[in-house]
C-alpha positions as CSV (number, residue, x, y, z in Angstrom):
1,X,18.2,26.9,-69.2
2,X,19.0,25.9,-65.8
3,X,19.3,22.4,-64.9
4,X,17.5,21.1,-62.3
5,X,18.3,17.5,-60.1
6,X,15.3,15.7,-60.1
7,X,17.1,13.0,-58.3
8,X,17.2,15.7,-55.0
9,X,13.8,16.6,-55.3
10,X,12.4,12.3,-55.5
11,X,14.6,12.3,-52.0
12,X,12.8,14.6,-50.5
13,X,9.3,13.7,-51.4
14,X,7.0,11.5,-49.5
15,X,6.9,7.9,-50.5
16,X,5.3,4.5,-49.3
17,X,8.3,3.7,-47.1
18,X,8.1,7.1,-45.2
19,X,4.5,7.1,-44.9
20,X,4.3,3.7,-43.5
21,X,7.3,4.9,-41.1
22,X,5.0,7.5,-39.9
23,X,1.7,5.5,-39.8
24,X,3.6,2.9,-37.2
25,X,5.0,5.7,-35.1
26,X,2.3,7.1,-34.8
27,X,-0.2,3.6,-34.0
28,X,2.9,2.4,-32.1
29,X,2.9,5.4,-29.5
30,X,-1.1,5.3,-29.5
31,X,-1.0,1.7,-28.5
32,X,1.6,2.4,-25.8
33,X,0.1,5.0,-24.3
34,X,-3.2,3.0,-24.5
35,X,-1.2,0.0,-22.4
36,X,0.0,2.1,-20.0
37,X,-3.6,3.7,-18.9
38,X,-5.1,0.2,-19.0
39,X,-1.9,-0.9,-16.4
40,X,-2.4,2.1,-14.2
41,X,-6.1,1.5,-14.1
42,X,-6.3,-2.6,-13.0
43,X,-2.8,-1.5,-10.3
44,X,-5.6,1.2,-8.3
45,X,-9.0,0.0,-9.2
46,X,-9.7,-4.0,-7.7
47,X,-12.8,-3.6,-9.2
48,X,-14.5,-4.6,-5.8
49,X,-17.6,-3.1,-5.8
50,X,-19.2,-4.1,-2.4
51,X,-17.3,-6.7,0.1
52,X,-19.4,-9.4,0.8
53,X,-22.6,-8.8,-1.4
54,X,-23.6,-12.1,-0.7
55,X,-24.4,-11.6,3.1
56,X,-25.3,-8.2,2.3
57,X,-27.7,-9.3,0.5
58,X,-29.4,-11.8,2.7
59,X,-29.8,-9.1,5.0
60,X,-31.6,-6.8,2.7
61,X,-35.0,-6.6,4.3
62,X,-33.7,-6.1,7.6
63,X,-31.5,-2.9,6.2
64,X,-34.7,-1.6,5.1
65,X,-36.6,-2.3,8.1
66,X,-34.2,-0.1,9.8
67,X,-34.0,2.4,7.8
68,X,-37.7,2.8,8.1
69,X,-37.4,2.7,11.8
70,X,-34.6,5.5,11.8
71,X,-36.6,7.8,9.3
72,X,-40.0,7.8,11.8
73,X,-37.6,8.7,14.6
74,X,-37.0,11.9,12.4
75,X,-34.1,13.1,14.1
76,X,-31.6,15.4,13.3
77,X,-27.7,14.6,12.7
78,X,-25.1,17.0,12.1
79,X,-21.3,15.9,11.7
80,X,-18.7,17.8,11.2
81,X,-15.2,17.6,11.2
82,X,-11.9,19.8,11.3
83,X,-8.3,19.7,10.3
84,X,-6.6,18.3,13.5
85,X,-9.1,15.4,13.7
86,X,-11.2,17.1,15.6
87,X,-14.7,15.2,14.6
88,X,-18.1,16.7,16.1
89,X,-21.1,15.2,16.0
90,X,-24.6,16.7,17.2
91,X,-28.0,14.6,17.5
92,X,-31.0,16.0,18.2
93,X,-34.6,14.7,18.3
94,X,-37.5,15.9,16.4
95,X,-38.2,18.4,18.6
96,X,-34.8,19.4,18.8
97,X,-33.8,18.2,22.7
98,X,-30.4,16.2,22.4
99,X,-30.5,12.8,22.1
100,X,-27.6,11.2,24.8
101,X,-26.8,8.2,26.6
102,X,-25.9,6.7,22.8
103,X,-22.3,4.8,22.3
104,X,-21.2,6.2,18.9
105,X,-18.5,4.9,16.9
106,X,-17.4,6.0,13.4
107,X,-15.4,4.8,10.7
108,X,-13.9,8.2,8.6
109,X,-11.7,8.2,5.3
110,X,-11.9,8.9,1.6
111,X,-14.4,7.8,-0.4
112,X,-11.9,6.8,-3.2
113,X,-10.4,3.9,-0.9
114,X,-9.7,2.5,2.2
115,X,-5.9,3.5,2.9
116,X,-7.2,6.4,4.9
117,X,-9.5,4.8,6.8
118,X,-9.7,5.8,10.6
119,X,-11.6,3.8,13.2
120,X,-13.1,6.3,15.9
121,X,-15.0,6.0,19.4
122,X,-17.0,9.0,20.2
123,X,-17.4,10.6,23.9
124,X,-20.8,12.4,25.3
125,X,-18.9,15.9,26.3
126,X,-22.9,17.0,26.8
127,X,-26.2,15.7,26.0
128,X,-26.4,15.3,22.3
129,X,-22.8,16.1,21.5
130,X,-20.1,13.9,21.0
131,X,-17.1,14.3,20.3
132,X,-14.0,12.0,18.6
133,X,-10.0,13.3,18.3
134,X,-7.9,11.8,15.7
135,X,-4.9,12.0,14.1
136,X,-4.6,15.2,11.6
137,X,-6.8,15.4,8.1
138,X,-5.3,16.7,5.1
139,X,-8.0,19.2,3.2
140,X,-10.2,17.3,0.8
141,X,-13.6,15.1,0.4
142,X,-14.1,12.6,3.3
143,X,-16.8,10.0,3.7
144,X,-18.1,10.1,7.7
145,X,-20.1,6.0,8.4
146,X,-21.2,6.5,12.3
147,X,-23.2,4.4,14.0
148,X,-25.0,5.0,17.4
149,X,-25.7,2.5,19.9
150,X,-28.3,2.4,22.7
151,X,-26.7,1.5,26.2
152,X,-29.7,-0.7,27.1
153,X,-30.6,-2.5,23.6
154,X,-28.3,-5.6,21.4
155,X,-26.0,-4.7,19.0
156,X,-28.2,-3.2,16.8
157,X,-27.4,0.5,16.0
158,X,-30.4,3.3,16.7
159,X,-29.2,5.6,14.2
160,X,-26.6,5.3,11.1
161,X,-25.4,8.2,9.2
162,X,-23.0,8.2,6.1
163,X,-22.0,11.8,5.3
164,X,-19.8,13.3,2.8
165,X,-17.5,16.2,4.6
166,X,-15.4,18.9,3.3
167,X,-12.1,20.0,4.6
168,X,-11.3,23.4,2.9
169,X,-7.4,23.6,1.8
């Protein structure tokens, strides 16, 4: 007969104190990785949703109002933009004759936040077309908020677009 330890073979096996060792290690680096998402997510997201929703809101009717007003107009926007912040935009009437003598301004950046935000003033290079040079765009999503403004009327914009554009890599 061969003699076994039994002693070696109790060592080895699995017991309350290891299992509870492995339980907490295993909680423990749950739990930390759990932090460290909820840390990363409050530092980028401010949770703003809309600046000023108050005023916004006391405005609502009016924002409708010209919406309406821009939709029975029934013209025909195109934007586009390329990679050394060369930003077209094209506005033609129903009927498809160009729509000038406008003062168009734009706001473009990411629609994830406002670091890459880029104020810019549009000139009439021929009626209907406008053109805006900026700095250089890296490839990617942008958000596009113009505005047009008749010469002759207050401060209230004739047309408003908010376009998503592409900029292939």
């Amino acid at each position: 007969m061969t003699q076994t330890n039994i002693g070696a073979a109790r060592d080895s096996a699995l017991n309350g104190r290891s299992v509870l060792v492995v339980l907490l290690a295993f909680f423990g680096t749950v739990f930390a990785v759990n932090a460290y998402f909820v840390v990363v997510a409050l530092d980028t997201y401010s949770g703003t949703v809309a600046s000023e929703p108050y005023r916004k809101g006391l405005t609502y009717n009016r924002r409708i109002a010209a919406d309406e007003r821009q939709a029975a107009l029934h013209w025909q926007p195109r934007a586009s933009a390329s990679r050394d912040g060369h930003v077209l935009f094209d506005l033609a009437g129903a009927d498809g004759t160009p729509v000038s003598g406008l003062t168009v301004t734009a706001v473009l950046g990411r629609p994830s936040s406002e670091d890459h935000d880029r104020s810019l003033n549009f000139a009439e290079v021929a009626p209907g077309h406008y053109v805006a040079d900026g700095p250089a765009l890296q490839p990617g999503t942008w958000v596009i908020a113009l505005q047009a403004l008749s010469t002759d009327s207050s401060q209230e914009p004739v047309f408003q677009l908010r376009n998503r554009l592409w900029l292939a890599p």
